[in-house]
C-alpha positions in Angstrom: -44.2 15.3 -2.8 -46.9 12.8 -3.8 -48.9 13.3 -7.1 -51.2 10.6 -8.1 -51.7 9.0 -11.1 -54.2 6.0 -11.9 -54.3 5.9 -8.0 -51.4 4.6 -7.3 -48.0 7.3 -5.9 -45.8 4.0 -6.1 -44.7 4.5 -9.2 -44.1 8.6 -9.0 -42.2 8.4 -5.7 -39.8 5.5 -6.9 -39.1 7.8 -10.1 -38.7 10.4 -7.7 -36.1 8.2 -5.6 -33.8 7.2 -8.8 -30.3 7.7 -8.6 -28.9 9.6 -11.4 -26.6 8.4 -13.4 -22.9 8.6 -13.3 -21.6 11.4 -15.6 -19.5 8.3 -17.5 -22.3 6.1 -17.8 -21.6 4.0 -21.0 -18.6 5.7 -22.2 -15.5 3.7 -23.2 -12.4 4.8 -20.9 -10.1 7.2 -21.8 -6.1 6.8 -20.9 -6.8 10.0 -19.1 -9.3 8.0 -16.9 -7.2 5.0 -16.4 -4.2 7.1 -15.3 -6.2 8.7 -12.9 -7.4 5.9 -11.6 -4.6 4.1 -11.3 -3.0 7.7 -9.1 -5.9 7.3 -7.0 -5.7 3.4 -6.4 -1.8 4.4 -5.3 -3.3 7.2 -3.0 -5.2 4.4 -1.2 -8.7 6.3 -1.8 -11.7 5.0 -1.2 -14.0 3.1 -4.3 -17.0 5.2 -3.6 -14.4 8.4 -3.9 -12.7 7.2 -7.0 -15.7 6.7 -8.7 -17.3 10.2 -7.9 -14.2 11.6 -8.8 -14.1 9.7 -11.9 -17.9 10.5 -12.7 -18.3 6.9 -12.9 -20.4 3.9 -10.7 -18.5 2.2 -8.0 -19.9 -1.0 -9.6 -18.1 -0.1 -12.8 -15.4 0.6 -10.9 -14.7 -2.7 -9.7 -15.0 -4.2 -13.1 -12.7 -2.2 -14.4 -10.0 -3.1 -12.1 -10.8 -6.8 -11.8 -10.6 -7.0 -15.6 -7.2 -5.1 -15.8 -5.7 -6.5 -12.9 -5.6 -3.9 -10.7 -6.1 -3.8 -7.1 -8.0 -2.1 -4.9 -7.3 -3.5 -1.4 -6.0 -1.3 0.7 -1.7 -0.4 1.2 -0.7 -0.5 4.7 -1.0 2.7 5.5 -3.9 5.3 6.4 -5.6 6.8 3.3 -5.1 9.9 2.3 -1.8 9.9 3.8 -2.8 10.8 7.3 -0.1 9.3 9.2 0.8 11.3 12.6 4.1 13.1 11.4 6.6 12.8 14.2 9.1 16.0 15.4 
């Protein structure tokens, strides 16, 4: 959908093309949050997962953990626990 203003859609269709923001955006976190998180760094989930879980930017995140010493590379093992289970 183009609409024109001043002759010139550049500025409608970037508007149009904005990410929302993440439900969290700006709040301070809970222990509720940070207990999940911390579940879900243990699960070996993915960043983009925690953080749409979360309601929360993947940038933000990051930060969170780098500040707090927590890490999100991955455990050896496949995430979400999808190891072939053996008879």
């Amino acid at each position: 959908m183009d609409l024109i203003l001043n002759g010139s859609s550049f500025v409608i269709n970037n508007l149009m093309n904005m990410k929302k923001k993440p439900i969290s955006s700006g709040k301070k976190w809970t222990k509720n949050n940070i207990s999940s998180l911390k579940k879900l760094i243990q699960e070996n989930t993915p960043t983009e997962l925690i953080a749409y879980r979360l309601g929360r930017s993947k940038n933000a995140i990051k930060s969170f953990t780098s500040k707090n010493n927590l890490s999100l590379m991955p455990i050896n093992k496949s995430p979400y626990n999808r190891r072939n289970k053996r008879s």
